[in-house]
N, C-alpha and C positions, 0 to 999 in steps of 0.2 A: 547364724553367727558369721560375722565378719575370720574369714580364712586368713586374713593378715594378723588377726588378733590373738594374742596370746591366751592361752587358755591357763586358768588358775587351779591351784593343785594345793590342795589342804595335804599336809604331812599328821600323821596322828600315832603319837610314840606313848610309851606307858609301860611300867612293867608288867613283867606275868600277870595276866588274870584283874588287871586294873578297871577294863570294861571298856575297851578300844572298839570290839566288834559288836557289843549291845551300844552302844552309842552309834556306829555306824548303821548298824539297823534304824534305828531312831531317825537320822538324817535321811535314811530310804525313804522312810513313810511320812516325813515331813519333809520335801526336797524343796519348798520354797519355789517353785517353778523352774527349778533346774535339771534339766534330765542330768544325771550322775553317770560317772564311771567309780569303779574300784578295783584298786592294786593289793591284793593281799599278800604277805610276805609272811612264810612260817619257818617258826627253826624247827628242823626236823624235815623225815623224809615224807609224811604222812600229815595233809592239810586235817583241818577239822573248820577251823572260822570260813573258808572260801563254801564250805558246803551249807555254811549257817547261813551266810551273807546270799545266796543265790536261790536259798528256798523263799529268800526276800523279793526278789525280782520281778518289775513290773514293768511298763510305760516306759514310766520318768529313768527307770536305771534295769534295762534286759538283761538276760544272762547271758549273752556273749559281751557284755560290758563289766564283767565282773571278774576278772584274770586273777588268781591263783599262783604264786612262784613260791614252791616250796625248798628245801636243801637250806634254809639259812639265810644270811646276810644277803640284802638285791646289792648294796653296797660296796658288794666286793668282786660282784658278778656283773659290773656294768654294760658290761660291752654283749656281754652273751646273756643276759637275762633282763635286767634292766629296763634299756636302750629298745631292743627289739620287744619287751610289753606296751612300755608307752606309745612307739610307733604305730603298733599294733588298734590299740586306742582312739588315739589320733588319726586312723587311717578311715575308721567307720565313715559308713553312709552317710549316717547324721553325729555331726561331732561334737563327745560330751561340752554339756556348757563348763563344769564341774570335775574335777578329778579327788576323789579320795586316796590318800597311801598307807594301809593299816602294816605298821610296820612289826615286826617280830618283837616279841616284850623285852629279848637279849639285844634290839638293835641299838646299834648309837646312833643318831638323827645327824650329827654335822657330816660324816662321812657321806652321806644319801644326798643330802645339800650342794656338794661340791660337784656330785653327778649332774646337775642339773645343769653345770657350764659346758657339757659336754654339745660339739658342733651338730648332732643331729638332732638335738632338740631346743638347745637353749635359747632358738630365736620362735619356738613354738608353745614353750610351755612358764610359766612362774611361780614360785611358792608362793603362794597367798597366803600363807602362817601355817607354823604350827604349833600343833595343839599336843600338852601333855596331861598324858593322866594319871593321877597318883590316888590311890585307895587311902581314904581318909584313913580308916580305922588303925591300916596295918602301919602306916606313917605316922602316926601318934603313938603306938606301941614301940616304935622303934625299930621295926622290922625292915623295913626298906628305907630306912633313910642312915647318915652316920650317926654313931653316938661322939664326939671330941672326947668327951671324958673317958670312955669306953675305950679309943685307941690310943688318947696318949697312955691307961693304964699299960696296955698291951706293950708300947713303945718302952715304954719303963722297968717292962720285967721281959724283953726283948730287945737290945741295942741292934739287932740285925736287920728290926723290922722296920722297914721305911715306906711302907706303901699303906692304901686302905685295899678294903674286900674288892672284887671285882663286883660283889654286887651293888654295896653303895657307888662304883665308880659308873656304872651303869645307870642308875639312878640321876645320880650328879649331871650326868654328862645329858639324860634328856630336859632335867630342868633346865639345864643353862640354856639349851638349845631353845625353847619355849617362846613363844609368845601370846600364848595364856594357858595354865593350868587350872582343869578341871578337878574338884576332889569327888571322888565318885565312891558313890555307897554312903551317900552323907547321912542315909538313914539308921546306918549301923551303926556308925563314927556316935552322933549324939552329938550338942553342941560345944561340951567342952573337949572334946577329943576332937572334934573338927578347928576348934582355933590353936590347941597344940599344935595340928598338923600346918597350918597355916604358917605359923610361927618358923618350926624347921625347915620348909621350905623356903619360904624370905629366907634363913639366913645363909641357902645354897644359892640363890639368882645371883646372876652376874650386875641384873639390871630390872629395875621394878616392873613387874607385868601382873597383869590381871587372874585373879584366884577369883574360880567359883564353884559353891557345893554339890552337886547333883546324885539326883538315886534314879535307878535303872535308867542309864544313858538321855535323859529327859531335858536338852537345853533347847531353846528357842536357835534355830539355823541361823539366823541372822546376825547372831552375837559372834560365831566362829568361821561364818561361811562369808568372804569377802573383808579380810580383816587387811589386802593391800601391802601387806609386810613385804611381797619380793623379799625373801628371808635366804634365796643367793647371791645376795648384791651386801649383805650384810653377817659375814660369816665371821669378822674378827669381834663384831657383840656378842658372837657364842662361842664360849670359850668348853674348851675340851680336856678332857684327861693325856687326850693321845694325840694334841696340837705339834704338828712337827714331825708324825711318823708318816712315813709313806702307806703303810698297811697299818690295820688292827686286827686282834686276834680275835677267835671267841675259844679258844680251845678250854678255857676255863668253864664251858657250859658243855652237857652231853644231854641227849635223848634217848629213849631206847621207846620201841616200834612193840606192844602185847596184843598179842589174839587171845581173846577169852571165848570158851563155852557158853553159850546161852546161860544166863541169870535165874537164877529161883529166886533169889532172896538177896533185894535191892540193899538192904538196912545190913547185913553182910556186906555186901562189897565196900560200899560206903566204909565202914568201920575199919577193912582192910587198907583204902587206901588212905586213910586218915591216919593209918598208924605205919605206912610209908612215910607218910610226912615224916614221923617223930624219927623214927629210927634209920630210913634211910636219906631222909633230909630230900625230900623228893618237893621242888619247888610249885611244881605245875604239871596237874594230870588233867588232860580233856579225852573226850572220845564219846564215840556210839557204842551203846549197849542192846544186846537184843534180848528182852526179856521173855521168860517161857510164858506162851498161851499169852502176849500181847503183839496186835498188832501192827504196834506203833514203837517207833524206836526212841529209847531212851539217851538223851541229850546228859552225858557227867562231866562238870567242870569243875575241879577245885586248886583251892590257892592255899599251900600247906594246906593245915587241917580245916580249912572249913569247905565243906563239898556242898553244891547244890546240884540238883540234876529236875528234868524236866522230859515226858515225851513230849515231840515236836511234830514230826509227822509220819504216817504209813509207811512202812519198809516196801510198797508196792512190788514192783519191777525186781527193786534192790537184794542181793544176797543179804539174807538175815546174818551178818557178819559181827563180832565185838571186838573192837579194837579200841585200846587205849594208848594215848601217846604222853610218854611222863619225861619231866625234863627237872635236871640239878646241877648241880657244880659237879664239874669232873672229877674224880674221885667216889663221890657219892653215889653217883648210879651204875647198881650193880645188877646188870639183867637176871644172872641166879637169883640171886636175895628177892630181888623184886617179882619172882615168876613164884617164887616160895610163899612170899608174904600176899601173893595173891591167887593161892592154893591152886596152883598150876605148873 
């Protein structure tokens, strides 16, 4: 590659558990003749996507091209985390054709954009578009997206309230940024739950962009890889919740870090953190589980109540360790509660 040339950088936003890092996988093993890099961003102290994404790693995208920044927001760590990954990146032997950014499902996309003007990179790097993903099923439910009716009731039998939830603002704020949304899990959605979802979405974009349905991260690279957008030269088409603040916060999200006891009884835990969901509103639980008398570590991912889990690969080398990492709205996550309701 020509060293004068700017290198293009996919941004790939979505809330919790939308299917940003099974899609990233997907681009892995169909990279279109591009050797990849990947920037993973996690909220919380403790990664779980950077270890999924790196048991990926071949050729076309190695694991020292697969950089990890956990604690939260890169957004707001530019200078001290950011800045020095990309450089990092960019600095390899052979320099990616391709840059992926899977960014934290709490992130906001325009604040990450504005980094990109920054002097140590900006004549090195470009947005090539980004990409958001929105979970058909849970978007037609209503769950992640606003209801209007829902808040002006709120506004009505509360004069004091003048704002929406931080999570549809979260929400909002990655469509606007978009320049195509994915609906993913279209297998779950079904077809008339996927054209509701479609629906509420149009009626959040600032500006028409391209919807399309996919199950297990499965698009052709070509549709989202190269899509030209330079989407830093264009920040006042993405409009934001928080246009005009110097900072954004996230303190309205929390984590908390569980070590569990090796597992007997998979269809128990599951049922346990299924009923975190309900009661302590627990948004998003991933992690590694070490199951008794298996040698293979169990992969647990769920979004509210619906959990899937999978083993992936041999604990080899690795401390047979169980760690879950659960994340809610502040307030909500109550590490007692949560260490109770997960009989520990």
């Amino acid at each position: 590659m020509n060293s004068l040339a700017k290198v293009p950088v996919t941004v790939v936003t979505g809330f919790l558990g939308s299917g940003k890092t099974t899609l990233i996988q997907h681009l892995l093993a169909n990279p279109n003749g591009k050797r990849l890099a990947v920037l993973v961003n996690e909220f919380g102290s403790e990664g779980v996507d950077g270890d999924i994404l790196k048991s990926c790693a071949d050729a076309n995208c190695p694991a020292e091209n697969i950089v990890e920044l956990a604690n939260g927001c890169i957004c707001c760590t530019v200078a001290d985390d950011f800045i020095p990954a990309m450089e990092q990146l960019l600095s390899r032997r052979v320099r990616p054709d391709h840059i992926l950014i899977e960014t934290s499902g709490l992130a906001l996309p325009k604040p990450l954009l504005k980094a990109f003007d920054w002097p140590e990179i900006r004549s090195k790097i470009t947005v090539d578009g980004v990409v958001a993903l929105a979970d058909a099923e849970a978007v037609a439910d209503g769950r992640f997206a606003p209801d209007p009716a829902a808040v002006e009731a709120q506004r009505a039998a509360d004069k004091n309230l003048d704002h929406e939830t931080p999570l549809s603002e979260v929400f909002e704020d990655q469509i606007a940024c978009a320049d195509i949304v994915l609906l993913t899990k279209a297998d779950l959605a079904g077809a008339a739950r996927l054209e509701a979802a479609k629906a509420m979405i149009a009626a959040e974009m600032p500006r028409r962009v391209p919807m399309l349905p996919i199950t297990n991260g499965a698009v052709d690279p070509r549709i989202i890889l190269g899509l030209e957008a330079a989407a830093e030269n264009d920040l006042a088409a993405r409009p934001s919740h928080h246009d005009g603040e110097e900072d954004h916060e996230h303190d309205d999200f929390a984590s908390v870090v569980i070590d569990l006891p090796e597992v007997n009884d998979i269809d128990a835990l599951v049922a346990s953190v299924q009923q975190l969901a309900r009661k302590q509103n627990v948004l998003r639980a991933k992690g590694y589980i070490a199951v008794t008398g298996k040698p293979m570590r169990l992969l647990l991912q769920a979004v509210g109540e619906r959990v899937r889990h999978q083993y992936d690969t041999p604990w080899g080398a690795r401390p047979r360790q169980s760690k879950l990492v659960l994340i809610g709205e502040q307030g909500d996550i109550d590490e007692a509660a949560i260490r109770t309701g997960l009989g520990i």
